[in-house]
C-alpha positions in Angstrom: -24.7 -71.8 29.4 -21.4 -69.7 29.0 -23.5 -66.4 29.5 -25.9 -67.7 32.2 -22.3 -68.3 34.1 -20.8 -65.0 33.0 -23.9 -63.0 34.6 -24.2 -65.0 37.8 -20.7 -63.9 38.3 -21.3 -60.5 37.7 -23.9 -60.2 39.7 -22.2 -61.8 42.5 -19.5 -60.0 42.4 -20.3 -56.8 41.2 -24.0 -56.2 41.0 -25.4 -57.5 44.0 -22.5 -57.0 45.9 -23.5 -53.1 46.0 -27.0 -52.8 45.3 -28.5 -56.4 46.8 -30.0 -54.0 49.9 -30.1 -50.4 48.3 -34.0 -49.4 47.8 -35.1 -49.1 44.2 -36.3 -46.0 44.6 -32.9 -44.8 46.3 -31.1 -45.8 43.6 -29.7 -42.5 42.1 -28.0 -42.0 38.7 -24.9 -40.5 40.5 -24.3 -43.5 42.8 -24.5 -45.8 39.5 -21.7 -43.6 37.7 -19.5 -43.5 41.0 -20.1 -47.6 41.5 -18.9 -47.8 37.3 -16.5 -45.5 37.5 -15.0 -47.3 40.9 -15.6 -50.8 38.8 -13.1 -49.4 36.0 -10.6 -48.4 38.3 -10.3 -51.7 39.9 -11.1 -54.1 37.6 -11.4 -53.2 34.1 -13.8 -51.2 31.5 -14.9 -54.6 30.0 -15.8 -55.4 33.1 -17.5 -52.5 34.3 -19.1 -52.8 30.9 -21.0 -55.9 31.5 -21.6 -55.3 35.0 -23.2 -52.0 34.2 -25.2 -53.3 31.2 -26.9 -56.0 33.5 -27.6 -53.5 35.8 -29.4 -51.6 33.4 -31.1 -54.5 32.1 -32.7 -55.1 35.4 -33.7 -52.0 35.7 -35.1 -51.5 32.8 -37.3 -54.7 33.8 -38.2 -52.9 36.6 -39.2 -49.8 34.4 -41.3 -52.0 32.7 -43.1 -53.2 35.5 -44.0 -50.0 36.9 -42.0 -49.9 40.4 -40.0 -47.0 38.4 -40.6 -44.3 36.4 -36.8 -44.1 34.8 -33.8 -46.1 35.0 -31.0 -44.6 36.8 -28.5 -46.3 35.2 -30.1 -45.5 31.5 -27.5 -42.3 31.0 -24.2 -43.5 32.7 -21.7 -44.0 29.8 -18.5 -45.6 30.7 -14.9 -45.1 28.6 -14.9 -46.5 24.9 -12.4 -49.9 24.9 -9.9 -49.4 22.4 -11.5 -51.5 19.1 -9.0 -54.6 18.7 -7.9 -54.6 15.3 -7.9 -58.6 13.8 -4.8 -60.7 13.8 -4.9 -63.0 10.8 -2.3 -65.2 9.2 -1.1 -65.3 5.5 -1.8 -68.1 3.3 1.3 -69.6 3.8 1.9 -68.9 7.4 -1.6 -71.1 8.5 -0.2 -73.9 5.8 3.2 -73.5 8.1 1.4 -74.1 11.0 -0.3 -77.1 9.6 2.7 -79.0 8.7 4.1 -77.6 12.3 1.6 -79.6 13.6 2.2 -83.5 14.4 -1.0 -85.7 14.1 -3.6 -85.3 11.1 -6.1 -84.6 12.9 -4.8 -81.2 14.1 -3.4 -80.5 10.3 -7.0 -81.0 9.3 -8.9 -79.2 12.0 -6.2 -75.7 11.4 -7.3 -75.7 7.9 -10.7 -75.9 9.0 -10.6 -73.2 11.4 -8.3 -71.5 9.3 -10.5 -71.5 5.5 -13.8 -71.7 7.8 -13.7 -69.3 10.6 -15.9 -71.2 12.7 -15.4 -70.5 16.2 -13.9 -73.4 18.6 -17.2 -74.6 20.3 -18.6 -74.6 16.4 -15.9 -76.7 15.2 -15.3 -79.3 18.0 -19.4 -79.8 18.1 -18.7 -81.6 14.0 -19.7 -85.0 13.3 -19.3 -87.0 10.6 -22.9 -86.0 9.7 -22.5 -82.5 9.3 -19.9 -83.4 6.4 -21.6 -82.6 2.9 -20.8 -82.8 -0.6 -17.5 -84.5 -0.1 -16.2 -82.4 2.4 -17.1 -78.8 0.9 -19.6 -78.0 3.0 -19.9 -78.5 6.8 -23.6 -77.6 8.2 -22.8 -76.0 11.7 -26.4 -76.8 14.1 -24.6 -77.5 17.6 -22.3 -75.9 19.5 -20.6 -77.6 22.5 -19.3 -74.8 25.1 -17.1 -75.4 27.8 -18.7 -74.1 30.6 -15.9 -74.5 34.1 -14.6 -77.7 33.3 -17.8 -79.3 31.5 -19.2 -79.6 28.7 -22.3 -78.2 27.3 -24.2 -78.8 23.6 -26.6 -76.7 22.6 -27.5 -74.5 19.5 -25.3 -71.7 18.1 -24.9 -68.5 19.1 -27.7 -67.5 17.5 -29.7 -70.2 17.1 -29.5 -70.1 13.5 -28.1 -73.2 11.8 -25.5 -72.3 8.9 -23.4 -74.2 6.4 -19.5 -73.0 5.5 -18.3 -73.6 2.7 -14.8 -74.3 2.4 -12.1 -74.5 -0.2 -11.4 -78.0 -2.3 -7.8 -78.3 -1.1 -9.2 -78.2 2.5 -12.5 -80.5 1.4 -9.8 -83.2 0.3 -7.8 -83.7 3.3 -11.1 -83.5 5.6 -12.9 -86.0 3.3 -9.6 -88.3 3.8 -9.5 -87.8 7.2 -13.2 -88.7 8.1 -13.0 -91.6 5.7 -15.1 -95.2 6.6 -15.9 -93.0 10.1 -19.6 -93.5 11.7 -21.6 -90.4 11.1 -21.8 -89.9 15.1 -18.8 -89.8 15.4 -17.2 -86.2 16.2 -14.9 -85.1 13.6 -12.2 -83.8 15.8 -12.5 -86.1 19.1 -9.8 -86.6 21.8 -7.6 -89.5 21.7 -11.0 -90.8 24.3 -13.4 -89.8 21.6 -14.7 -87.0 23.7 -15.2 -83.2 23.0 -11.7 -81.6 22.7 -11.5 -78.7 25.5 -10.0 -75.1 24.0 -7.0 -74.9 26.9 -5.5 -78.7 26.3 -5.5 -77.9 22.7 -4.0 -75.2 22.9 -1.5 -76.2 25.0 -0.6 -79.7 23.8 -0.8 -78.1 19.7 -1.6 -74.8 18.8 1.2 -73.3 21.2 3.8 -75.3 20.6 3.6 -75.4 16.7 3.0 -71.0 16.7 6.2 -70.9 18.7 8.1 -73.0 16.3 7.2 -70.4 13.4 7.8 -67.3 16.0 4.0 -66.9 16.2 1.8 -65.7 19.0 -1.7 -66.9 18.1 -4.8 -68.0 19.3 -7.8 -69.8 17.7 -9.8 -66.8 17.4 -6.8 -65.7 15.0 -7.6 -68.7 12.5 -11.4 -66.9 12.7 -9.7 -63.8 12.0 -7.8 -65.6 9.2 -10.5 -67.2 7.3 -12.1 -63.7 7.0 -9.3 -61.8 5.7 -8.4 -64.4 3.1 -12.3 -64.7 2.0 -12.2 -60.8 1.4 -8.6 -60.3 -0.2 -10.3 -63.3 -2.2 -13.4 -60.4 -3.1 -16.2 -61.8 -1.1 -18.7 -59.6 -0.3 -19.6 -58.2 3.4 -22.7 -60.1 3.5 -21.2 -63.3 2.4 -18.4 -62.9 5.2 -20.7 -62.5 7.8 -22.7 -65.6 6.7 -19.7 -67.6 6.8 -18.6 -66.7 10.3 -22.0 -66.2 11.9 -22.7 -63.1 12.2 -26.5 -61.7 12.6 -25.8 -58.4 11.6 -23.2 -57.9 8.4 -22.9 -54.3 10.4 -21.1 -56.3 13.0 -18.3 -57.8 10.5 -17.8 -54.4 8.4 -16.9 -52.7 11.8 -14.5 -55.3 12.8 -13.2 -55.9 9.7 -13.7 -52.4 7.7 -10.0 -51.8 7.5 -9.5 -55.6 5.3 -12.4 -54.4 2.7 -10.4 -52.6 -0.6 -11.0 -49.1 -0.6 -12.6 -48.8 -4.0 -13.4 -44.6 -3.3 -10.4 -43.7 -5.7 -11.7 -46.1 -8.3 -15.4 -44.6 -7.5 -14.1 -41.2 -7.5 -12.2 -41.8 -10.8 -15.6 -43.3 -13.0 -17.9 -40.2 -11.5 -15.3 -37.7 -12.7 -15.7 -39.2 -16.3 -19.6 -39.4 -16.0 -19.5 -35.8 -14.7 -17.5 -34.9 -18.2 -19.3 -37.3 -20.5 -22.7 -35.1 -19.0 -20.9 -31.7 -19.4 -20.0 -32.3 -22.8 -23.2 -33.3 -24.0 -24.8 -30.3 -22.6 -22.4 -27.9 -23.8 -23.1 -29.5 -27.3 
């Protein structure tokens, strides 16, 4: 729902906005680089980004359906965004923030969020349910994605259901705080038992208990948290990107490369000894 909302604005306000009457067969590769290049300049190169890739989506449709023989916008390349390197906590800065925090339930659900690195829609989607083996393992199948100012459940990102596994310290306090609770029941609720909504929370708890420590965080940074703790921990790539989601472990390495120990030294150091063990036995 979140991206069928994302491209209707953009091709609102971008997309059609230009192109709604231009011919298809008028549509020249220049006129797509000016229209980016004009989109960048006034709005942003994220923005120009998306607008441009669902541009060149539909015309590849087109492409496909024979009203074209190339796609004008298939060559237009747009400025590279600056990669945004990850913003995690410590260990004992996110166990600050939890006792920052007033009620339980938000001490609980930092920890999650913190040792899980589910995303928010992810997290607020639990029920008692999804709770396994005494609160170490919490099997992720929903999603619930705040769409303008509603609410909508559906699967994960990519439709893959997963299981996180978190630490025991954490699988205590969650198993105490979902104790004698029915297993519909959502795990972090509002004080009306409804899905919690990312902006409140962050207002009414996240905000307030950062600024206390001198902190400037978001929840994606408690994503960002639980990954960098898993690897200083020595998890492997793949096992990172299972635990936040990710399809591709390619995605994870290149957001994460710079966390990952660089063993090349190390490497470097056991291949100069093989290199000599080899040299000395074929000089004997």
């Amino acid at each position: 729902p979140s991206t069928v909302t994302r491209y209707k604005g953009l091709l609102d306000n971008q997309v059609l906005s230009t192109w709604r009457l231009k011919p298809l067969t008028a549509v020249a590769p220049s006129e797509v680089r000016a229209w980016a290049a004009r989109l960048v300049s006034t709005a942003s190169v994220s923005t120009a980004g998306n607008a441009l890739g669902l541009l060149r989506q539909s015309l590849d449709a087109v492409v496909a359906e024979g009203h074209l023989a190339l796609n004008p916008a298939d060559k237009v390349r747009l400025p590279k965004l600056a990669r945004s390197e990850p913003a995690p906590l410590t260990h004992a800065q996110l166990w600050s923030l939890v006792e920052a925090a007033r009620d339980e339930r938000d001490k609980v659900l930092l920890l999650v969020l913190g040792y899980g690195g589910m995303r928010w829609s992810e997290v607020v989607a639990l029920r008692i349910g999804d709770v396994k083996d005494g609160g170490r393992r919490l099997r992720l199948s929903e999603a619930a994605v705040q769409v303008g100012g509603r609410i909508e459940v559906g699967t994960l990102k990519d439709h893959k259901a997963r299981t996180v596994v978190l630490p025991q310290i954490v699988a205590d306090r969650l198993k105490k705080w979902i104790r004698g609770r029915h297993a519909d029941a959502l795990v972090f609720a509002s004080s009306r038992g409804t899905y919690l909504h990312n902006q409140n929370w962050r207002r009414d708890v996240l905000t307030p208990a950062a600024d206390s420590l001198g902190l400037t965080i978001t929840p994606h940074n408690l994503r960002d948290t639980a990954a960098t703790l898993e690897i200083a921990a020595g998890a492997s790539v793949t096992a990172v990107a299972r635990m936040l989601g990710h399809e591709n472990p390619a995605t994870t390495l290149k957001y994460y490369a710079g966390c990952f120990p660089d063993d090349l030294e190390s490497i470097t150091d056991r291949l100069d000894g093989f290199a000599r063990q080899a040299r000395n036995e074929t000089e004997e």
